[in-house]
DOMARBA-131714 format. One line per 5 residues: number of its first residue (from 1); for each residue z, x, y of C-alpha. Coordinates in steps of 0.2 Angstrom, whole numbers, plus 5000, padded with zeros to 4 digits. Layout:
residues N
NUM = Z/X/Y  ... .
end
This chain:
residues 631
1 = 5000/5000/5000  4994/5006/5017  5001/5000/5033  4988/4994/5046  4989/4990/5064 .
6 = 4981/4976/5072  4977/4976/5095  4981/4963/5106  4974/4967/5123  4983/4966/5139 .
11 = 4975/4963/5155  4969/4975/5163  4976/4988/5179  4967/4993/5191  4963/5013/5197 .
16 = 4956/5020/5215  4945/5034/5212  4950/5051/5221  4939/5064/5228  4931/5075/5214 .
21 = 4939/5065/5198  4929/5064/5183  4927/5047/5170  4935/5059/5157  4950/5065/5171 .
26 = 4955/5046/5172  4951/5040/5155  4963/5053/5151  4978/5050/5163  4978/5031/5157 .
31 = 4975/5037/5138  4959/5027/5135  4941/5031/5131  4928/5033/5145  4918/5017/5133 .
36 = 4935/5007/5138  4929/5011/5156  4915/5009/5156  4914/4994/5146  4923/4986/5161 .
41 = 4914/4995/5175  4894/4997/5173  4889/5005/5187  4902/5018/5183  4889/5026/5171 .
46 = 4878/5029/5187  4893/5042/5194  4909/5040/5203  4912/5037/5223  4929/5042/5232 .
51 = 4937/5026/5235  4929/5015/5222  4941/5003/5212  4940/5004/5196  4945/4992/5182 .
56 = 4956/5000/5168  4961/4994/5151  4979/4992/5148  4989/4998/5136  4989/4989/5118 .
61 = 5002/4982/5111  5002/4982/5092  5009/4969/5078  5009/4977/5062  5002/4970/5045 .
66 = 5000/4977/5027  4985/4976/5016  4978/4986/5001  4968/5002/5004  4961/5014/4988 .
71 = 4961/5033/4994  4944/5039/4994  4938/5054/4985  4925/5067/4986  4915/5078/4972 .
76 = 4913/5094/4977  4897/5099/4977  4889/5117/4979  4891/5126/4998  4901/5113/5003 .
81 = 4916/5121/5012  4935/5114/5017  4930/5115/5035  4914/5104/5031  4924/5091/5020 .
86 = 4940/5089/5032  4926/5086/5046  4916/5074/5038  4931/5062/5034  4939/5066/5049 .
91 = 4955/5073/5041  4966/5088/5045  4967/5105/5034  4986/5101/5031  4984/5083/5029 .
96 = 4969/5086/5013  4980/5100/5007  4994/5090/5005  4985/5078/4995  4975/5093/4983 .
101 = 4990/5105/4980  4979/5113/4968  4967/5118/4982  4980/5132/4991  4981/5140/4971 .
106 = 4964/5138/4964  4953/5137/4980  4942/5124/4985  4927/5125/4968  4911/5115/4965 .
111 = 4915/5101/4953  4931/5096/4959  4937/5079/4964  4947/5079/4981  4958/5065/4982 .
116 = 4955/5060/5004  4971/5054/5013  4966/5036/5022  4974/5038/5041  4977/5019/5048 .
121 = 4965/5012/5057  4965/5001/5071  4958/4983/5067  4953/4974/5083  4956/4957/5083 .
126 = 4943/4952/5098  4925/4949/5092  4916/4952/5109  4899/4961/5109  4900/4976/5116 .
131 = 4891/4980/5133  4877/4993/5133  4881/5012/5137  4867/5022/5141  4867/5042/5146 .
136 = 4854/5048/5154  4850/5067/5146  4850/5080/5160  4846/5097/5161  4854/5111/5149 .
141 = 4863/5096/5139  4862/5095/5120  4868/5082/5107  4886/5093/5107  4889/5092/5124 .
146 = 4885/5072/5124  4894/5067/5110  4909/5078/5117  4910/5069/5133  4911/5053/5125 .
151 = 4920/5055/5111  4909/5054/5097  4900/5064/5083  4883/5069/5083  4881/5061/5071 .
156 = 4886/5044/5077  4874/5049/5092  4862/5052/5080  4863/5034/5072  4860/5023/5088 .
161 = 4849/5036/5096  4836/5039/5076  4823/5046/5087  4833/5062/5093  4833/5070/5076 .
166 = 4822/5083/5078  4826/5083/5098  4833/5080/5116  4822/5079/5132  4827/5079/5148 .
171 = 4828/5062/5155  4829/5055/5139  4840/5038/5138  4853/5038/5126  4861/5024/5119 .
176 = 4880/5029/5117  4886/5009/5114  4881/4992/5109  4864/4985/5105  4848/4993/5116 .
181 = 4835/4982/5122  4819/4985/5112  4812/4990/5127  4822/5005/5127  4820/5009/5111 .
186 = 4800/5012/5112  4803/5023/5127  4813/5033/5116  4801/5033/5103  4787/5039/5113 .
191 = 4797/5054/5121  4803/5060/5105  4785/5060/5098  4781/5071/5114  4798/5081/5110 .
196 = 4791/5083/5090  4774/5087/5098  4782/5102/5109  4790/5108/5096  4778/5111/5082 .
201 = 4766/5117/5096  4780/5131/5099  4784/5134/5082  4764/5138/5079  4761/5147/5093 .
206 = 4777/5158/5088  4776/5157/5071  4793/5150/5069  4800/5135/5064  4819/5132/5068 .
211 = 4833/5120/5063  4850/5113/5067  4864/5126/5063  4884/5119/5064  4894/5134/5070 .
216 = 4909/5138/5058  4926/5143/5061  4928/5163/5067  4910/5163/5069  4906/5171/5088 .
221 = 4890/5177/5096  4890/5193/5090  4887/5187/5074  4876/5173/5074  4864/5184/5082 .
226 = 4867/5197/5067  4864/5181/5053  4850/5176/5059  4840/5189/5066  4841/5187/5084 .
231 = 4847/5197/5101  4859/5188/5109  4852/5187/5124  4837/5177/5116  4851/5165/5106 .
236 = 4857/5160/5122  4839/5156/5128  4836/5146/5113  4853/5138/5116  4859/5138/5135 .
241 = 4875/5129/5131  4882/5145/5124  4882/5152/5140  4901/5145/5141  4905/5154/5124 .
246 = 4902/5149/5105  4914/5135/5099  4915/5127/5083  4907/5112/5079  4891/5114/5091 .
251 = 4876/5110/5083  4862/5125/5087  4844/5130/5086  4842/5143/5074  4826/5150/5065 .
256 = 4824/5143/5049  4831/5153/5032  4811/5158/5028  4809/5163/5048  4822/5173/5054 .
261 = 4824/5185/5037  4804/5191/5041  4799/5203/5054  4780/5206/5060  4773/5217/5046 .
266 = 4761/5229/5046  4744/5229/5040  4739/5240/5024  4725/5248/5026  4715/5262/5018 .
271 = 4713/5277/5030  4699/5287/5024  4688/5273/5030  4691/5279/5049  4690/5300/5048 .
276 = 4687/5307/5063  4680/5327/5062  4686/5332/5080  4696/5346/5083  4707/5356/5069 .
281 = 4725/5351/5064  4739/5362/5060  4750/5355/5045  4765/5365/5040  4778/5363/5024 .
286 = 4794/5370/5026  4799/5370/5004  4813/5379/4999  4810/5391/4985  4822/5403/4991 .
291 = 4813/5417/4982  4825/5431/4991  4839/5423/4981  4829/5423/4965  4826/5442/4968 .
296 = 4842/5446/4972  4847/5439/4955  4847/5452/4942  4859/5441/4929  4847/5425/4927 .
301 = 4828/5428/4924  4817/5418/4930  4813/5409/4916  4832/5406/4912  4833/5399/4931 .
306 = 4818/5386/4927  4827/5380/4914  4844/5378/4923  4842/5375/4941  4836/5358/4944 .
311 = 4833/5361/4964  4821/5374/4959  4811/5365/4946  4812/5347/4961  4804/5360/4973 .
316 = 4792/5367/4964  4786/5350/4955  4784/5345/4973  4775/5359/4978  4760/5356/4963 .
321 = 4759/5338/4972  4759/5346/4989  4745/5357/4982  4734/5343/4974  4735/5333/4989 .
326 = 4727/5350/4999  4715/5352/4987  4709/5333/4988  4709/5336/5007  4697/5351/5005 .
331 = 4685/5340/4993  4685/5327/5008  4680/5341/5019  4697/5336/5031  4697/5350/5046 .
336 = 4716/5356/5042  4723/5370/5041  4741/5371/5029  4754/5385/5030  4766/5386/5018 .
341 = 4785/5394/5022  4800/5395/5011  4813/5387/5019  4828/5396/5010  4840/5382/5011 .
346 = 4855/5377/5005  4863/5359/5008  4872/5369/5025  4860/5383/5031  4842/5387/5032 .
351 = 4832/5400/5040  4819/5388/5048  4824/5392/5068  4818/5410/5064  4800/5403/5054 .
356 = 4798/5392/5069  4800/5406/5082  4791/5419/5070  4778/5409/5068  4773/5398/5083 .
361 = 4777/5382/5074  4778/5374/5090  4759/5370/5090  4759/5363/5075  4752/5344/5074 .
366 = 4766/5341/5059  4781/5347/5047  4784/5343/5031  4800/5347/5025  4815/5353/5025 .
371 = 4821/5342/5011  4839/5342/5015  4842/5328/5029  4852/5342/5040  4839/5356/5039 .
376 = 4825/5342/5044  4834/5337/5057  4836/5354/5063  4816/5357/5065  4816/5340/5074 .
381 = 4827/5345/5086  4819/5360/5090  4803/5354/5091  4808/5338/5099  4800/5344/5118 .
386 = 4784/5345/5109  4787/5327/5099  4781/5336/5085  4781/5324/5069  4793/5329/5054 .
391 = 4794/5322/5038  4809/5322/5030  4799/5321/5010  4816/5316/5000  4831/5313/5010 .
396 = 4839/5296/5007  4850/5299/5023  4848/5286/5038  4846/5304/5047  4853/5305/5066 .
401 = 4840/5299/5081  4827/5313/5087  4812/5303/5091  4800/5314/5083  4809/5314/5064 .
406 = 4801/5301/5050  4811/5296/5034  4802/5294/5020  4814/5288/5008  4818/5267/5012 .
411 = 4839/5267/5016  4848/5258/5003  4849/5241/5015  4829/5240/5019  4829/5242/5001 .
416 = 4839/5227/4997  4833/5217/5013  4814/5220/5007  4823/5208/4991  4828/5195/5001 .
421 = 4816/5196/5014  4801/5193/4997  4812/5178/4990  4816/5168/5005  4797/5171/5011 .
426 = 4793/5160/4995  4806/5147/5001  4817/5151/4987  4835/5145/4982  4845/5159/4980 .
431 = 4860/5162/4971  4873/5177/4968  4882/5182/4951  4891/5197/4958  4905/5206/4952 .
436 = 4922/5209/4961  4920/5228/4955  4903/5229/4964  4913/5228/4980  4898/5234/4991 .
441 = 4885/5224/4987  4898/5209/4989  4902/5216/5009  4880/5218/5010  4878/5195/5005 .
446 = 4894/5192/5016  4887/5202/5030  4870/5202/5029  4864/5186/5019  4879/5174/5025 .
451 = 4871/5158/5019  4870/5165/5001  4882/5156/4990  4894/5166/4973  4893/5159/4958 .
456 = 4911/5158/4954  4921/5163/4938  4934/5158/4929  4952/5161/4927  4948/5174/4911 .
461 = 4934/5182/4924  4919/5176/4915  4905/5167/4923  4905/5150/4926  4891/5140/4918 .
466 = 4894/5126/4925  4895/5134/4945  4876/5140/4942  4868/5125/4935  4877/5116/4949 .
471 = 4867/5128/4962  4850/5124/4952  4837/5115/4963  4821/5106/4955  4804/5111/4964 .
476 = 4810/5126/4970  4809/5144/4961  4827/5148/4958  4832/5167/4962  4849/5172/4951 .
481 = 4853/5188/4958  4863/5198/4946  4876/5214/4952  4887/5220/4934  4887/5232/4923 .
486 = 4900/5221/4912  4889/5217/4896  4896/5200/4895  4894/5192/4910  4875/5198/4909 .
491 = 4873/5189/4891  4881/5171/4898  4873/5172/4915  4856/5175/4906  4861/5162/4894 .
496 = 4866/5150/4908  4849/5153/4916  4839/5153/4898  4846/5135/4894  4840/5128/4909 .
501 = 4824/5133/4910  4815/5116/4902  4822/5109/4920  4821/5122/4931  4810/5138/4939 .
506 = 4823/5152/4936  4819/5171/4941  4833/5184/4935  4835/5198/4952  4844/5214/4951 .
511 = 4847/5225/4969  4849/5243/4960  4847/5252/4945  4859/5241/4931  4857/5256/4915 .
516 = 4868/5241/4905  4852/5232/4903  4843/5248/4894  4855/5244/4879  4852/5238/4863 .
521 = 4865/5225/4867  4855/5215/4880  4838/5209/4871  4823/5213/4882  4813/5199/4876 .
526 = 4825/5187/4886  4824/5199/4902  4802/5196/4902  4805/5177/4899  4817/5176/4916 .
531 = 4804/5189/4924  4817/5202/4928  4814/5208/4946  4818/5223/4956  4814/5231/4973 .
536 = 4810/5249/4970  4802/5266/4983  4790/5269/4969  4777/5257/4956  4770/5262/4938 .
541 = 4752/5264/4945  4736/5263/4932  4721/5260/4946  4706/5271/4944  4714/5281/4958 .
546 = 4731/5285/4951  4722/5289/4932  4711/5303/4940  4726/5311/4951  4736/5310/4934 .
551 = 4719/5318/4923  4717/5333/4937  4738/5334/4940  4736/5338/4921  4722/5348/4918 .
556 = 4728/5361/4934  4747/5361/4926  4744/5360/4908  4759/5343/4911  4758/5327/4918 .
561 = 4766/5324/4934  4783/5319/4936  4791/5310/4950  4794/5321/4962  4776/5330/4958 .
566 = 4767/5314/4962  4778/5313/4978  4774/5328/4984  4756/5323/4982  4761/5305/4994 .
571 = 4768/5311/5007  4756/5327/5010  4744/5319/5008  4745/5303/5018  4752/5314/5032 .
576 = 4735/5324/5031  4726/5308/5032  4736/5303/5047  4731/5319/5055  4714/5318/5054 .
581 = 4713/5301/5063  4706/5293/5080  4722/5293/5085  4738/5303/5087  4750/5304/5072 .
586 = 4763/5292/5081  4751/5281/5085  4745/5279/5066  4762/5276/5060  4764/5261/5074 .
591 = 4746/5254/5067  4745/5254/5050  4754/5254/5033  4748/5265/5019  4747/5264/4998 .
596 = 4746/5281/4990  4748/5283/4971  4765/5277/4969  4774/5276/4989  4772/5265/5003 .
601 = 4771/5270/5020  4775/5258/5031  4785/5264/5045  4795/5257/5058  4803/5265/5075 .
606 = 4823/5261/5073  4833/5256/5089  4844/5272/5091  4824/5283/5089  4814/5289/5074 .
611 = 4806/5282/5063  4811/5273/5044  4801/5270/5031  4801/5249/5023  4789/5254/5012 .
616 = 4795/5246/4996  4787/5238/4981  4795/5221/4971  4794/5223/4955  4795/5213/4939 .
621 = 4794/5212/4920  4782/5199/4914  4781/5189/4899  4767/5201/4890  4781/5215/4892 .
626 = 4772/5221/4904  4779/5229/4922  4770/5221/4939  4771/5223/4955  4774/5206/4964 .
631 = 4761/5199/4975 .
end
């Protein structure tokens, strides 16, 4: 049994409005509603004048009666939050708390039935027809701003007003309360076609369509502008209301999930179609053999060394690349000239300021090398008046800001992003089986992919099949991405996503390497039926192109190339294609992308100077057993 109350009404009192009071000021100070007000004073809605007598609802008296009310209850349902929940039945954190005790211990989990306090509700006894309230929509006003100021949802605002969904002119008539002439209404209908027609006219000529964003709790500025890929500058010019700061509940304009995770791409193309024989080029690698220390070492013979020192045996792999690429160069009949120094580095010291000085590398066009990230940056400080190009061939270091240094090596997060980035441009409903030991890739979603949900796990820290199914969506391909090395929590979530594939499109997605699936224990034939997928820097290649480099890599070397041989063959080469351009190096990298035999180029100036390398390839298993790169 729940006690209700119902209103008798009182005569009304009357108020005299003072010099710069507001509807809200007064509506306040005799604790009614500005409707109350202006359900007795029309013109009200038109503005107030100092001096002008207004006619004020008294306070209610109330008689109370009892009648029988069920509570409600709510199904929880998947990226539903307790914020979401408590606003959309208008109930307090502590007050749906009290009622779910189980939801301070076990957390608020899809599948669960929240039982939803009833507050009393006032039933008013006079059945008079409420007087029209219309606001008229001025500049720099939005549907949060509105509904704040009469006190009422958007959504409610949204009910009387249908033809706002997708937008709010200025000048537009609202209807806040009671029943609109149909006159009205068509006036409405026609501005919010023209509103519809401004927007998808804006959203063609930017290539971005946007929706409606409810701001969260703790969410600020700073990092809406971070979630969805925007300056902050430009998020307050999509939304000017944020000029008087973020608060929660507004409703804003953000760029859809598929927009705001892409950037402008560049175009590949293939650069030997635009040669230009002007003027020789000067390329330079800096390798470190370090042939002094190999000398000076009377213990280790050289062929013991090759057979123990890995850095030695990466070098000189990269150097019978290098040296391919130079003789394909002279095949072509490009105008470069190469010059070859040994570094003789170590991880903290090199001897490249000497080869610089000694050897007028200051009128070089590029340097390649060295390949630690601190020795590189060393040659592009040096040579940063003369914004000489280095490459830094196999450093996975961000590296520091010289304006003149290019990574080649994509940075952990482009790699990742590149993921994301490929499965939201394919409108996809992503998903994420993480676990609690892989603590950065958790702290990468949370910051950088917000809006991706966890599939949650249970009390024995198994995963829950019943969390994923919940988060499947029908018509859509959905992406499970997968972060473990525990053996079984890969089997159930593959066995989760395998029993529901007579329903719905499933894709398994890893972020790095996972050497638990290489086990015997994990069946491959199950990872090519959910079309495993990966990003990866490099791509099993079997074109024409990649079979004769392979042939010629073998028939110089007596061995077929290994990784870092055929990277040494990427990078020297596309930086001698580069050269021999119409246009500067700099300006090639700004234009176009590049394929080589297994590595992308595709560089991209950072904010802080440089260059980076998004160059990566997604990958996947396909049902044939075969390895693909994705289209």
């Amino acid at each position: 049994m729940f006690t209700n109350t119902v209103f008798a009404q009182e005569k009304p009192i009357t108020h005299k409005v003072e010099k710069g009071e507001t509807i809200i000021q007064i509506a306040m100070k005799y604790k009614v509603t500005p409707f109350d007000i202006y359900q007795l004073n029309p013109d009200a809605q038109n503005g107030l004048k100092p001096n002008v007598v207004l006619l004020i609802p008294s306070k209610i008296s109330s008689i109370p009666i009892k009648t029988n009310v069920q509570p409600a209850t709510h199904l929880v349902t998947p990226k539903e939050t307790l914020y979401g929940i408590e606003k959309k039945y208008g109930v307090s954190d502590e007050d749906l708390k009290t009622a779910n005790p189980f939801i301070e211990k076990e957390g608020l989990q899809i599948g669960q039935t929240l039982v939803i306090p009833v507050k009393e509700k006032a039933i008013n006894t006079d059945v008079t027809q409420d007087k029209v309230i219309y606001h008229d929509v001025l500049p720099k006003e939005t549907k949060y701003s509105i509904s704040r100021k009469y006190g009422i949802t958007i959504a409610e605002l949204e009910k009387r007003n249908p033809e706002i969904a997708n937008g709010l002119p200025i000048g537009y008539r609202l209807v806040i309360k009671g029943n609109a002439p149909k006159t009205i209404k068509a006036v409405t209908q026609v501005e919010s076609k023209k509103e519809d027609a401004i927007q998808k006219l804006m959203e063609v000529s930017t290539g971005v369509t946007y929706i409606a964003y409810e701001v969260q709790p703790k969410e600020t500025l700073y990092s809406l502008s971070k979630t969805f890929g925007m300056s902050q500058e430009g998020f307050i010019a999509l939304n000017p209301e944020l000029n008087n700061g973020v608060e929660i509940g507004m409703v804003l304009k953000v760029p859809s999930q598929a927009s705001y995770s892409q950037e402008d791409r560049k175009e590949y193309t293939a650069l030997s179609k635009k040669i230009s024989f002007g003027n020789r080029k000067k390329m330079v690698l800096l390798l470190p053999f370090n042939i002094a220390r190999l000398e000076a070492d009377t213990i280790n013979p050289t062929a013991i060394r090759l057979t123990k020192d890995k850095f030695l045996n990466m070098t000189l792999d990269f150097y019978a690349g290098a040296l391919m690429a130079i003789d394909s160069a002279k095949v072509l009949g490009l105008p470069i000239d190469v010059e070859i120094y040994d570094s003789e580095e170590t991880k903290n010291s090199s001897n490249v300021a000497a080869i610089i000085k000694a050897n007028n590398l200051e009128t070089a066009n590029a340097i390649i090398g060295p390949f630690y990230q601190s020795n590189a940056e060393t040659v592009a400080q040096l040579l940063k008046e003369q914004n000489i190009p280095v490459i830094s061939p196999l450093s996975k270091d961000v590296g520091n800001p010289f304006n003149n240094l290019y990574q080649t090596i994509p940075a952990t997060e482009v790699i990742k992003k590149a993921m994301f980035d490929y499965m939201r441009a394919r409108n996809g409903n992503i998903m994420a089986v993480v676990d609690k030991k892989k603590e950065s890739i958790v702290r990468y979603i949370k910051e950088y992919q917000k809006d991706i949900p966890f599939v949650t796990f249970k009390e024995n820290g198994n995963v829950s099949a019943e969390s994923l199914k919940a988060m499947l969506v029908k018509g859509r391909m959905n992406y499970v991405v997968m972060e473990t090395g525990n053996t079984y929590m890969i089997k159930t979530t593959i066995e989760a996503m395998l029993s529901s594939m007579s329903e719905y499109q499933l894709q398994l997605v890893i972020l790095e390497p996972n050497e638990t699936l290489d086990t015997d224990e994990i069946k491959f034939l199950n990872l090519t039926k959910l079309k495993l997928m990966y990003p990866s820097v490099t791509r099993d290649n079997d074109s024409s192109e990649a079979l004769i480099f392979e042939k010629e890599f073998r028939k110089v070397n007596n061995i077929y190339p290994s990784d870092f041989a055929t990277r040494g063959f990427d990078v020297t080469f596309d930086t001698m294609m580069r050269l021999v351009q119409d246009k500067n190096f700099e300006e090639t990298v700004n234009s176009a992308a590049t394929k080589q035999v297994e590595n992308k180029f595709e560089y991209y100036k950072k904010a802080n100077g440089g260059y980076t390398n998004k160059g990566v390839f997604i990958m996947y298993y396909d049902t044939d057993l075969t390895l693909k790169e994705a289209q």
